[in-house]
C-alpha positions in Angstrom: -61.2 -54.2 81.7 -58.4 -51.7 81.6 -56.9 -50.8 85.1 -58.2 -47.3 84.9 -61.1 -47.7 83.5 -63.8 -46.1 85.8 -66.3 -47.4 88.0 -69.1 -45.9 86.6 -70.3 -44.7 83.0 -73.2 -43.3 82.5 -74.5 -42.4 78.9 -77.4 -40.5 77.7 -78.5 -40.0 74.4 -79.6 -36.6 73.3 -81.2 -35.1 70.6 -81.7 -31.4 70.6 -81.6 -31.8 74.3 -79.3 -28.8 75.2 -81.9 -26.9 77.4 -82.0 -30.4 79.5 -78.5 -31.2 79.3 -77.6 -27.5 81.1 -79.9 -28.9 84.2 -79.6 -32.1 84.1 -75.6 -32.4 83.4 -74.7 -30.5 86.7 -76.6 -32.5 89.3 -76.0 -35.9 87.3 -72.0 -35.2 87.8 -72.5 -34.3 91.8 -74.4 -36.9 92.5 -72.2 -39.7 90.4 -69.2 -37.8 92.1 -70.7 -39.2 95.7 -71.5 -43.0 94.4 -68.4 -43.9 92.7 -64.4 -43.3 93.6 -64.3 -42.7 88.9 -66.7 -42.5 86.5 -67.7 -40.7 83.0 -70.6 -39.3 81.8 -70.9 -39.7 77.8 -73.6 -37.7 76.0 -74.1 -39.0 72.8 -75.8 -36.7 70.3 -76.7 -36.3 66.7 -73.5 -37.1 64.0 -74.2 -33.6 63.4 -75.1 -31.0 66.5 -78.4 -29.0 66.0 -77.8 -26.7 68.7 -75.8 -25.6 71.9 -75.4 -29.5 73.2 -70.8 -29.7 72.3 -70.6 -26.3 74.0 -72.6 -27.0 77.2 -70.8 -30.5 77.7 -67.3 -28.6 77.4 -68.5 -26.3 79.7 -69.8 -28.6 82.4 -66.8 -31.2 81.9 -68.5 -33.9 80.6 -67.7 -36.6 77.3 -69.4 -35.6 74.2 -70.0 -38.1 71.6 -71.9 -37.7 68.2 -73.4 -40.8 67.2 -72.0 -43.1 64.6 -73.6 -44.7 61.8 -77.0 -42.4 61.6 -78.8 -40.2 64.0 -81.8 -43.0 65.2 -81.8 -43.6 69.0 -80.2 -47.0 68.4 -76.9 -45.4 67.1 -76.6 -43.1 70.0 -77.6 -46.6 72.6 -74.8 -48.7 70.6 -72.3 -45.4 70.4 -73.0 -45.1 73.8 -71.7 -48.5 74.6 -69.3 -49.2 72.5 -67.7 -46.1 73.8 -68.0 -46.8 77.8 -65.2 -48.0 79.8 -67.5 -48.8 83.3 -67.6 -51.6 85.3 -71.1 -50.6 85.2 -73.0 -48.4 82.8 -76.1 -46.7 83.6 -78.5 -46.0 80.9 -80.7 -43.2 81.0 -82.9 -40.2 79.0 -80.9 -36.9 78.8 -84.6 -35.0 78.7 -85.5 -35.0 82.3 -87.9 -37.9 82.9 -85.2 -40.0 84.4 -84.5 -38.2 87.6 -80.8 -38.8 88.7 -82.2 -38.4 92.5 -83.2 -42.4 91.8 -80.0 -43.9 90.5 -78.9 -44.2 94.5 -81.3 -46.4 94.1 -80.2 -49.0 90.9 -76.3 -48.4 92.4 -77.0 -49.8 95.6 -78.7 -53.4 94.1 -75.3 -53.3 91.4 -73.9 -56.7 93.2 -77.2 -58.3 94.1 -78.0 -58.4 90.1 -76.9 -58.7 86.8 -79.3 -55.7 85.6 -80.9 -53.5 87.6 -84.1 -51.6 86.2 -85.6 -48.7 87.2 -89.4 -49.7 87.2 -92.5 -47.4 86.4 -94.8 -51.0 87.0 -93.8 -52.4 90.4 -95.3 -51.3 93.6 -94.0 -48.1 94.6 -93.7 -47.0 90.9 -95.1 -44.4 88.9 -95.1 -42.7 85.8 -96.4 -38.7 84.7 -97.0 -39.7 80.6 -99.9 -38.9 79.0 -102.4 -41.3 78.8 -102.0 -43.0 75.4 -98.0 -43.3 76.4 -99.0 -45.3 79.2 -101.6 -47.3 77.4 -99.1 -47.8 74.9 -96.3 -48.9 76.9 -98.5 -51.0 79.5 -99.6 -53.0 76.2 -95.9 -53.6 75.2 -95.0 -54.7 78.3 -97.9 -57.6 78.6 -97.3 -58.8 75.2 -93.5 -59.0 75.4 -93.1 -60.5 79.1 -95.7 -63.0 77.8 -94.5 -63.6 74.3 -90.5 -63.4 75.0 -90.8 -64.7 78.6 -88.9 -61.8 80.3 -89.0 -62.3 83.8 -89.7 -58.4 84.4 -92.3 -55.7 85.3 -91.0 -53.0 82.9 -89.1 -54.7 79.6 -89.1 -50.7 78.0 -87.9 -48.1 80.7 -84.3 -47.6 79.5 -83.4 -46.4 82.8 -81.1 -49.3 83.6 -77.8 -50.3 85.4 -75.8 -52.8 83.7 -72.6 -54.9 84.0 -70.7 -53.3 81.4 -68.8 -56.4 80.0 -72.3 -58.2 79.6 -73.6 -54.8 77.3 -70.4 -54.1 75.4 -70.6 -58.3 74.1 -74.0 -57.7 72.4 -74.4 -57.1 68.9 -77.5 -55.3 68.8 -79.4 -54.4 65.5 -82.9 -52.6 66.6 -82.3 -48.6 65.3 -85.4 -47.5 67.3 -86.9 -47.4 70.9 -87.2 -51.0 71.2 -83.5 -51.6 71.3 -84.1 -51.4 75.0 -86.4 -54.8 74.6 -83.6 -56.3 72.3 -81.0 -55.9 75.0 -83.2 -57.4 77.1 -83.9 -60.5 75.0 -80.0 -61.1 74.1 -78.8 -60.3 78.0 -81.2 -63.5 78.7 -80.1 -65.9 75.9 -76.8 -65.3 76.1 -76.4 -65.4 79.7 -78.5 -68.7 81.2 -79.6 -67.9 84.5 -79.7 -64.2 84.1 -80.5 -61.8 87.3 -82.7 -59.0 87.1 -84.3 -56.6 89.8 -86.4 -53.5 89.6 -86.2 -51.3 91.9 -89.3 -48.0 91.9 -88.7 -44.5 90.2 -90.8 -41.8 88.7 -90.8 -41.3 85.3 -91.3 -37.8 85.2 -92.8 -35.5 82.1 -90.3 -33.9 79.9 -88.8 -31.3 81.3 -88.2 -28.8 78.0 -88.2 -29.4 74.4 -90.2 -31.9 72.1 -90.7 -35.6 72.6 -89.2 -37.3 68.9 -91.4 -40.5 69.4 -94.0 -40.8 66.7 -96.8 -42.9 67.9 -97.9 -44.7 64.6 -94.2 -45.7 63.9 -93.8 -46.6 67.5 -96.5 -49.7 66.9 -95.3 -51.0 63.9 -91.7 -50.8 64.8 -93.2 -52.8 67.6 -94.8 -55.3 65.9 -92.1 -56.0 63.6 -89.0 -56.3 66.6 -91.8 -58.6 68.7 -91.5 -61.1 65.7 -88.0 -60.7 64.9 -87.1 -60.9 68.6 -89.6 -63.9 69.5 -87.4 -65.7 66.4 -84.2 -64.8 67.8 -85.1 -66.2 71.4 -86.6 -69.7 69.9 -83.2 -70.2 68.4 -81.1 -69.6 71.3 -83.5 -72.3 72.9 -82.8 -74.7 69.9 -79.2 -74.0 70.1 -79.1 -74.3 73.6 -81.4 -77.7 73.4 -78.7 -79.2 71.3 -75.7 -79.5 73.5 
């Protein structure tokens, strides 16, 4: 890590999330101001904008990124990271749900933990979805912990706080939501004895714009990263069983 690299990074993907961004942006920068002597905040959009999103980050002082290698939300997470400089890097949604009045809450556990989660699915946490969302994501979360054996309430809230030479050493490969799983997966095989701790948020409802999840291709993408990732984990253990 370079000597003046900051403290903090905090990156948020963003599509067509300008309306958001001009909230969210402002508070997100006061309140990382008060938790950490540096930090950046990186907003990593489409390769191409589609609308207001460069201006408003010039304006409010704040990194803007367009995303590198296509425009699904696993190009802006690897942009993202390939592009922090943190100690730690904080992973969260640019459209509201992620209320930056919790990360107090994911900075204080930073040393007790390699990864610190904010959790919908632990005591104390809740979620505002709509029904089928919650039914959804409840599902993926039983059949991961169970199938991949991740010691964790909530394996696909991206609101996380992570050691940011642990992230920036994965090679990830999943273009869609379920790269949040797939970080999960690799953080645990490549580092044995791997610390996690949730701590309770809200996710909160959008706060403007429209959500770009598409339910039917939100289960099969599921399905497919399950198998590839359940494969991926047995031969870590092999490997791992052979020294």
């Amino acid at each position: 890590m370079n000597s003046d690299a900051p403290e903090l990074s905090i990156v948020l993907p963003a599509y067509e999330e300008a309306e958001n961004l001009r909230t969210l942006l402002p508070a997100l920068k006061n309140l990382a101001a008060s938790l950490a002597p540096s930090f950046e905040i990186l907003v990593v959009d489409t390769s191409e904008p589609h609308d207001g999103s460069p201006e408003i980050c010039s304006e409010i002082g704040v990194d803007y990124l367009p995303r590198r290698g296509g425009d699904s939300y696993g190009h802006a997470v690897r942009t993202g990271i390939a592009d922090s400089r943190g100690t730690f890097v904080l992973l969260m949604d640019a459209d509201g749900s992620h209320n930056p009045a919790f990360i107090p809450r994911l900075w204080e556990k930073r040393h007790a933990a390699d990864l610190v989660i904010g959790s919908r699915y632990m005591a104390g946490g809740k979620t505002e979805n709509p029904a089928i969302l919650i039914f959804l994501s409840l599902m993926v979360n039983v059949v991961f912990r169970f199938v991949l054996g991740l010691r964790c309430r909530d394996v696909s809230n991206s609101f996380r706080l992570y050691h940011g030479d642990h992230l920036r050493g994965l090679r990830l490969a999943c273009d869609n939501f379920d790269i949040v799983e797939e970080i999960l997966v690799l953080l645990s095989c490549v580092h044995p004895g791997y610390r996690i701790q949730e701590v309770p948020i809200t996710f909160e409802e959008r706060k403007a714009g429209k959500t770009k999840r598409r339910l039917l291709a939100f289960a099969f993408s599921y399905l497919s990263v399950l198998h590839r990732l359940w494969r991926l984990r047995k031969k870590h253990k092999t490997e791992e069983g052979a020294r």
